[in-house]
DOKEKOL-232350 format. One line per 3 residues: their letters; for each residue z, y, x of N, C-alpha, C, O. Coordinates in pm, whole numbers, plus 50000, padded with zeros to 5 digits. Last residue first. Layout:
BEGIN
a> Z,Y,X,Z,Y,X,Z,Y,X,Z,Y,X  ...
! end
This chain:
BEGIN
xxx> 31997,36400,46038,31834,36318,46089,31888,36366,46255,31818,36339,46352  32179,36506,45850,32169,36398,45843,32071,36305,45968,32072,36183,45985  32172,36875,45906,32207,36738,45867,32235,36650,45917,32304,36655,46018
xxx> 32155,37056,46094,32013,37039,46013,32060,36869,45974,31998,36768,46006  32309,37329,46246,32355,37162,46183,32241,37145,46119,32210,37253,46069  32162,37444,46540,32202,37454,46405,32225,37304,46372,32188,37202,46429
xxx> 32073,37419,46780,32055,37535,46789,32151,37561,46599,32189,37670,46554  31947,37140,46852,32136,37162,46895,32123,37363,46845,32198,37429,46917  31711,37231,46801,31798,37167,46686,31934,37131,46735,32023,37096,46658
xxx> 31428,37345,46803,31570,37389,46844,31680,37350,46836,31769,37430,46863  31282,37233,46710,31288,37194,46821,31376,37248,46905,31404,37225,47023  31279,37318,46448,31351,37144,46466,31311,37116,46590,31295,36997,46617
xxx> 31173,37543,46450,31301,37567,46467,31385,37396,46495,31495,37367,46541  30897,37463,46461,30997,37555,46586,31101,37537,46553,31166,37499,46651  30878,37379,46153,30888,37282,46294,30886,37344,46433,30871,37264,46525
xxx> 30913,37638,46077,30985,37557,46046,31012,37427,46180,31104,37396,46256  30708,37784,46164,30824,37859,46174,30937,37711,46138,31046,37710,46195  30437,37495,46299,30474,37664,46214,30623,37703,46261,30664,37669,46372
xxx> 30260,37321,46504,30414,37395,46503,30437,37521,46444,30453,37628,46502  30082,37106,46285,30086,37227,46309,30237,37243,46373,30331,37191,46314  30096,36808,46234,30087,36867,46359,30046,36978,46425,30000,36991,46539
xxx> 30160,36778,45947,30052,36850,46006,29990,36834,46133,29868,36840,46153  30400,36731,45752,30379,36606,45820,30198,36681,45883,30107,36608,45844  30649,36905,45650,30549,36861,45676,30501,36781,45766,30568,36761,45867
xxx> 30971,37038,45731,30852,37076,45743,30759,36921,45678,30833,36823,45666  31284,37065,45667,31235,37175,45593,31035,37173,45614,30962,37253,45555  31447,36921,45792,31440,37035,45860,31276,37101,45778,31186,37165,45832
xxx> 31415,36627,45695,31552,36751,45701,31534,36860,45789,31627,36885,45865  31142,36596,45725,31209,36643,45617,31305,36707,45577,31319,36792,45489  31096,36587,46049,31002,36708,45967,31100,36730,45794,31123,36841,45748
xxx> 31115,36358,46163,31266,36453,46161,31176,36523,46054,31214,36488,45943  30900,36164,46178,31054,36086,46216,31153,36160,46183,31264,36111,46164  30670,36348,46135,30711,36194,46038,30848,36197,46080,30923,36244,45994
xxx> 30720,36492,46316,30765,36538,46204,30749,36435,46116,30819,36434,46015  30704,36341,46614,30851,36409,46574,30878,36467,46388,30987,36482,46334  30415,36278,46505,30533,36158,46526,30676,36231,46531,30764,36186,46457
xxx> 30311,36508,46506,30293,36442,46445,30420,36311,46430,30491,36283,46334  30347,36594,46850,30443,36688,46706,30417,36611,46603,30525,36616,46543  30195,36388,46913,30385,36426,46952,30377,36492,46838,30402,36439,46730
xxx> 29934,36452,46843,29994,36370,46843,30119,36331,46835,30154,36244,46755  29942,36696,47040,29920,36696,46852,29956,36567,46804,30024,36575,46701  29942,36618,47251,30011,36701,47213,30060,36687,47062,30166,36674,47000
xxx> 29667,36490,47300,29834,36397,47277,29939,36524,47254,30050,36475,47235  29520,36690,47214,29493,36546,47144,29657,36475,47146,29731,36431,47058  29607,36976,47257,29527,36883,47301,29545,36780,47177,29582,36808,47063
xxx> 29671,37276,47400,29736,37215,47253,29611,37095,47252,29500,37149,47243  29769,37413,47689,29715,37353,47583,29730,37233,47511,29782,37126,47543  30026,37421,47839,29996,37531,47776,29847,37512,47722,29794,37622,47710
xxx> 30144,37231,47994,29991,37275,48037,29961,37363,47953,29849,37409,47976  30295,37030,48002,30351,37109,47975,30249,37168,48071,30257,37162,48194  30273,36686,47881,30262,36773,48007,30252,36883,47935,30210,36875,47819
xxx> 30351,36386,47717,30310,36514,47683,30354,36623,47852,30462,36614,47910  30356,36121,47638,30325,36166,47753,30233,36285,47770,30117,36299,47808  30593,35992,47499,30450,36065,47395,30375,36119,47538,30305,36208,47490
xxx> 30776,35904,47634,30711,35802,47538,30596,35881,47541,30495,35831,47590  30953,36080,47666,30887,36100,47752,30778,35986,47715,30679,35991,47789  31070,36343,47505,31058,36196,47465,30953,36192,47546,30861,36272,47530
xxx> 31062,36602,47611,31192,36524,47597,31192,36414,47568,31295,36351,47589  30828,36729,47568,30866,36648,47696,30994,36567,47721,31024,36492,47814  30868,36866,47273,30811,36747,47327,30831,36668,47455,30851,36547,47448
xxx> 30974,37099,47419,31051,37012,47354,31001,36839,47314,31065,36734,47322  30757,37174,47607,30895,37155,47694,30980,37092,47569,31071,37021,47611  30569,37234,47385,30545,37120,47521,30709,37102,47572,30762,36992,47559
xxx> 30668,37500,47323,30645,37379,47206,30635,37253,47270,30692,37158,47217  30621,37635,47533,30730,37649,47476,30769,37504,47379,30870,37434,47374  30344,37603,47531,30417,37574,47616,30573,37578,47586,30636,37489,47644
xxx> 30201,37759,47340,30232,37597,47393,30326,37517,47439,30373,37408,47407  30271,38010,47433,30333,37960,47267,30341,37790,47274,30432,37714,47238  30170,38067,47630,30286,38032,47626,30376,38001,47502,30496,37978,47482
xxx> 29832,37863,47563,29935,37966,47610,30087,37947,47629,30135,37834,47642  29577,37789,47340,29623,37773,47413,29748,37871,47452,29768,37963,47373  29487,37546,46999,29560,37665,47048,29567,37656,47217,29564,37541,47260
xxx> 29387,37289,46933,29317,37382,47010,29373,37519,47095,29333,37575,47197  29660,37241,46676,29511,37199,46745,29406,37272,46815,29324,37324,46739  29843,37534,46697,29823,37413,46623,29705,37338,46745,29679,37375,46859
xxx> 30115,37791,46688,30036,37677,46758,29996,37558,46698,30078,37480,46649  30278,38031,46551,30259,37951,46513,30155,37892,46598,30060,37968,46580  30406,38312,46621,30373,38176,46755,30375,38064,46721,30431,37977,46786
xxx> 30485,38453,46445,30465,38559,46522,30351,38380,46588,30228,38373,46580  30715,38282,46325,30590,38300,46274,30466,38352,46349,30355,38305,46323  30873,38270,46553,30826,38150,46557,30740,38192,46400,30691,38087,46359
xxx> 30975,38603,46502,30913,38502,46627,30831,38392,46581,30711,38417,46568  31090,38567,46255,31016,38663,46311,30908,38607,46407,30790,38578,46387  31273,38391,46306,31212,38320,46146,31094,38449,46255,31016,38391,46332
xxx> 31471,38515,46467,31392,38428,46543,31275,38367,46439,31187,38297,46489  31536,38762,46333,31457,38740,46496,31373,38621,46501,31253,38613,46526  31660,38599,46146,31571,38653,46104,31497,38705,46180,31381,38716,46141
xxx> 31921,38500,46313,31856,38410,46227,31681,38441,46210,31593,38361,46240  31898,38709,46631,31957,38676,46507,31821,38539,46412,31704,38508,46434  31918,38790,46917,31825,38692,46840,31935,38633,46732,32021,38546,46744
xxx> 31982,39092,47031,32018,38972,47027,31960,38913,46946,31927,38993,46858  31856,39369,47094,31867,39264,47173,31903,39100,47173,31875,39014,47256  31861,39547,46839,32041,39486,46896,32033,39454,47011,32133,39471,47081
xxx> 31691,39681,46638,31707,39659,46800,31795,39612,46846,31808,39672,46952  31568,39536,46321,31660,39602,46425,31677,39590,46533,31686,39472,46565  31230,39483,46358,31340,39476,46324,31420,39596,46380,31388,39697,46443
xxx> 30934,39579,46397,31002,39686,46314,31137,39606,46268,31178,39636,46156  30816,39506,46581,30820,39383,46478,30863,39492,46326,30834,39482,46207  30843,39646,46821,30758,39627,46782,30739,39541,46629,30625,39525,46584
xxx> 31159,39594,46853,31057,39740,46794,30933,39706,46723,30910,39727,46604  31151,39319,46947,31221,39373,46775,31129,39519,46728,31065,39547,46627  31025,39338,47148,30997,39241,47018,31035,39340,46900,30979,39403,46811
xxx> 31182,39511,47306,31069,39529,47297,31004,39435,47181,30913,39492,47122  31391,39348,47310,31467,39480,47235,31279,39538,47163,31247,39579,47051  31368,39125,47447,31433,39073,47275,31360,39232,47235,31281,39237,47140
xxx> 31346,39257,47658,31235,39155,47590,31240,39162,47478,31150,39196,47402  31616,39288,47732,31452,39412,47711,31383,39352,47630,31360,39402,47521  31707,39034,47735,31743,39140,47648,31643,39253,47621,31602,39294,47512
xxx> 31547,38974,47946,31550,38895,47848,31568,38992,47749,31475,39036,47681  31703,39132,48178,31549,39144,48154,31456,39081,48011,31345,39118,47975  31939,39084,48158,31909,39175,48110,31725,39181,48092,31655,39229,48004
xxx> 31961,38690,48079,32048,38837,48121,31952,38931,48065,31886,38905,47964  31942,38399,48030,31921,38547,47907,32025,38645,47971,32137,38673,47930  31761,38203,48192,31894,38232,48187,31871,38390,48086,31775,38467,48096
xxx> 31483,38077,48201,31678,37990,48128,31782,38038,48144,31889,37980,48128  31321,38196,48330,31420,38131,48453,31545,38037,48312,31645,37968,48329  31077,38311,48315,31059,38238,48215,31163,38094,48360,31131,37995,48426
xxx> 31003,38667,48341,31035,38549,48390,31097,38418,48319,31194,38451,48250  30788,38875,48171,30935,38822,48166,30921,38682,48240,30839,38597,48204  30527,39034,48135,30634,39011,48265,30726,38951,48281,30775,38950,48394
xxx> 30482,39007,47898,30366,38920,47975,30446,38928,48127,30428,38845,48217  30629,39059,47615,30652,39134,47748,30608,39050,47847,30704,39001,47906  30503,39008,47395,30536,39126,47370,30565,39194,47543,30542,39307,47588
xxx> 30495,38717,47505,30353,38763,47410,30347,38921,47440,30248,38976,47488  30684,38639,47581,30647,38697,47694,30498,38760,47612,30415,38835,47663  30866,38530,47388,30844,38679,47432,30785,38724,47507,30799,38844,47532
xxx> 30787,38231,47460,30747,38310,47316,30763,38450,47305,30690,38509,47225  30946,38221,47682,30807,38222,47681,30762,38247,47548,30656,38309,47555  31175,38234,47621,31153,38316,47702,30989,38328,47672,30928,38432,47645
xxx> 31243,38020,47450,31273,38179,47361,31177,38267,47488,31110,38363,47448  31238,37815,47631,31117,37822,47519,31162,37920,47420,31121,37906,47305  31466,37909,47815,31357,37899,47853,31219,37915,47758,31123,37988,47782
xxx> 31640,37856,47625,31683,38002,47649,31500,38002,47720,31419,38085,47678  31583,37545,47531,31637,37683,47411,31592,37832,47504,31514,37911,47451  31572,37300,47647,31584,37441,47733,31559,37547,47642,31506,37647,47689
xxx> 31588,36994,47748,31680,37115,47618,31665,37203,47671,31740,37220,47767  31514,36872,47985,31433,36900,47886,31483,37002,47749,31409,37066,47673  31834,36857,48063,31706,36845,48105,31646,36887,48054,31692,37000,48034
xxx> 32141,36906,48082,32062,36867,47947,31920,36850,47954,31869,36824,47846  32213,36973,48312,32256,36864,48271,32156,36803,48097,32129,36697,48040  32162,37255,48298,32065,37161,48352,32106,37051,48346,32014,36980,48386
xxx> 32149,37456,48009,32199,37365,48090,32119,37284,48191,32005,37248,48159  32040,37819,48003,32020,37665,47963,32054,37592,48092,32027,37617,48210  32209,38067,47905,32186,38008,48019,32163,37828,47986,32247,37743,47957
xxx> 32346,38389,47762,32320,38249,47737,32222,38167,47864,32151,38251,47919  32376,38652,47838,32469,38568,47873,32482,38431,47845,32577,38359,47877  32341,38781,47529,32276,38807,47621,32450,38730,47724,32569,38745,47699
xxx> 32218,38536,47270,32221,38661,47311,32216,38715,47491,32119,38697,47565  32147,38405,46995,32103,38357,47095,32125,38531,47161,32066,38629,47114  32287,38232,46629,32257,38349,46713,32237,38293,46869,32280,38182,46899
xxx> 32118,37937,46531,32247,38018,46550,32150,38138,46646,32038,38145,46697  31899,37852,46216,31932,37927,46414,32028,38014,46406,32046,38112,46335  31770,37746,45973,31855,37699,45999,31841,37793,46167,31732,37772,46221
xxx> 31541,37713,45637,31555,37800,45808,31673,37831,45917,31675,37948,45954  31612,37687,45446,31616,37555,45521,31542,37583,45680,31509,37517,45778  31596,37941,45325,31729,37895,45339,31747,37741,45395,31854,37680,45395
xxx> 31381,38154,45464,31415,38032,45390,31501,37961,45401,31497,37894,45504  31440,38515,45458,31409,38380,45539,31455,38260,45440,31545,38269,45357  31536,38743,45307,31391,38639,45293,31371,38565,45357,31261,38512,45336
xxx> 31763,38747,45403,31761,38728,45251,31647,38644,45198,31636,38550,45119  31774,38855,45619,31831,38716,45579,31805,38678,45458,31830,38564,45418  31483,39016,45631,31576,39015,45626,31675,38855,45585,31624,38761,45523
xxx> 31228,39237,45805,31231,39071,45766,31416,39056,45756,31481,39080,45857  31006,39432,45726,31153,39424,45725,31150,39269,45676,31105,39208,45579  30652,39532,45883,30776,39452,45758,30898,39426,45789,30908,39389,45906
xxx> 30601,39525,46103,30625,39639,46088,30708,39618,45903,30792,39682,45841  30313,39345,46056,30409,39397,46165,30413,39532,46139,30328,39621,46140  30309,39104,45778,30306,39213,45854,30351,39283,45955,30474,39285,45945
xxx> 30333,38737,45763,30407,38878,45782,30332,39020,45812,30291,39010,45927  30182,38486,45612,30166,38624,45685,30246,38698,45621,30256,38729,45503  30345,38157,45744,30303,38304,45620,30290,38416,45643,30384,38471,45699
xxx> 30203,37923,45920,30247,38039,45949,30256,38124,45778,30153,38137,45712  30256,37656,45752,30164,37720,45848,30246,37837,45849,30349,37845,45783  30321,37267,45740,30395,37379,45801,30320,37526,45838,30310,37538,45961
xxx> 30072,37161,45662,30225,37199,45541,30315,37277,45612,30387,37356,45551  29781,37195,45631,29887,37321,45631,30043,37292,45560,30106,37347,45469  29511,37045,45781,29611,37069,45684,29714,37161,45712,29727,37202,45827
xxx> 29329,37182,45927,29286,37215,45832,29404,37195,45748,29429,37276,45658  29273,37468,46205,29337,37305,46203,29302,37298,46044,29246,37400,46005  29147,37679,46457,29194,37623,46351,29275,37538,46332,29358,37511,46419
xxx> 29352,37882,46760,29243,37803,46686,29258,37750,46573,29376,37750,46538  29431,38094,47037,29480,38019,46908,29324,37950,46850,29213,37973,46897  29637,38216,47273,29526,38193,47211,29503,38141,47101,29611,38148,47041
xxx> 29798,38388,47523,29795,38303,47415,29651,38311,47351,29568,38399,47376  29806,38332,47883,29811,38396,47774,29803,38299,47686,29799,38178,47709  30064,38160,48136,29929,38228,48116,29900,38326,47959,29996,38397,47929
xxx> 30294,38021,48343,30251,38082,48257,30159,38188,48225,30169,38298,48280  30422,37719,48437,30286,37825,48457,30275,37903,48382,30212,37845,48294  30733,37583,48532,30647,37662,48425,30543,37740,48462,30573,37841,48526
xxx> 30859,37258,48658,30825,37412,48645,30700,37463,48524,30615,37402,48460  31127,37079,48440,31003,37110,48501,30915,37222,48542,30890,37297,48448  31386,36940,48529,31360,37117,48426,31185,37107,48535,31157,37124,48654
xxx> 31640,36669,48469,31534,36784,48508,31486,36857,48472,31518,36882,48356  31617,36360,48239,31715,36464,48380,31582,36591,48431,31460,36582,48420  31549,36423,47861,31501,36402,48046,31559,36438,48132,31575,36560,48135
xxx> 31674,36325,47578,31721,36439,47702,31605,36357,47831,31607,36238,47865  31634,36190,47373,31527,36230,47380,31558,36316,47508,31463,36383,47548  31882,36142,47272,31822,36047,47339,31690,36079,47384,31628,35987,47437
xxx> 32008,36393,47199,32051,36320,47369,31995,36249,47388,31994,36219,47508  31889,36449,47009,31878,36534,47107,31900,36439,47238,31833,36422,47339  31959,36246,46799,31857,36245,46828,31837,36314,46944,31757,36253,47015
xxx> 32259,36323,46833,32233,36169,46896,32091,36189,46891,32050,36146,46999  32242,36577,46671,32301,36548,46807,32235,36428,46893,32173,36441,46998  32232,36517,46465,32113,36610,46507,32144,36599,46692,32076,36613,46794
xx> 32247,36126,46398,32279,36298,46411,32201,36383,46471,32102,36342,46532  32109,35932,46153,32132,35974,46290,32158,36124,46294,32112,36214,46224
! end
């Protein structure tokens, strides 16, 4: 199945609203997807991202569809910056206030400042907002709005990391987790973020 045909069947009509609160975090014990510690303030370059680390560029003038429901890329980038900028409106559309966002990440991260979410931005990020069992926030939440696309797993978008939460990501990485580089945990590391991005890059076969 295509990366495509899995996306559309998992589409919900609609865009559910967003609460957004802080982040938090907690254990878990297996680890096939976990975060690798970066330093802040390390040079993260194409070179060192993992070559089954798969994201097109994301810039300024991008705008999630509403025909695509639940696909909301520009929305679950928004709320993973809001760590760095707790003001950013969390609307799906990447104009200028977004771009600050990006610009305020990157400093802080010690990338380059461009504003725009390159490959190695985003490997940055979704280490930065690894979420597992117990975790709470907008790291959740971000991770919830791709889950909500299979409306089977009856996952709510509550910015805690629960029982049926963990559950969903468990069943999306048995069913996709291999061609896209993750584990079978129901951790969301850097890898299984990015297979929730997945009209976001070709990731094969699944």
């Amino acid at each position: 199945m295509s990366t495509t045909t899995y996306a559309r069947r998992g589409v919900v009509a609609g865009a559910a609203a967003l609460v957004v609160l802080g982040i938090g975090g907690a254990g878990s014990a297996a680890h096939a997807d976990p975060a690798p510690h970066v330093p802040t303030g390390t040079r993260v370059t194409i070179e060192s991202v993992p070559d089954d680390f798969r994201m097109a560029t994301m810039s300024l003038g991008r705008t999630d569809d509403p025909a695509m429901g639940q696909y909301r890329p520009v929305a679950m980038t928004q709320l993973l910056l809001k760590r760095w900028t707790p003001s950013l409106a969390v609307d799906g559309s990447f104009g200028y206030a977004t771009q600050g966002a990006v610009k305020t990440f990157q400093r802080a991260e010690g990338l380059s400042v461009a504003g725009t979410l390159t490959r190695a931005d985003f490997y940055r990020l979704f280490v930065r907002q690894t979420v597992q069992y117990g975790s709470r926030g907008d790291a959740v939440r971000a991770a919830q709005i791709w889950l909500t696309r299979n409306p089977s797993a009856g996952v709510t978008v509550d910015g805690s990391f629960g029982t049926i939460t963990r559950n969903a990501v468990l069943a999306e990485q048995r069913s996709h987790g291999a061609c896209h580089g993750t584990g079978v945990d129901g951790i969301v590391g850097p890898m299984t973020r990015a297979m929730s991005y997945e009209w976001e890059h070709d990731s094969g076969p699944c």
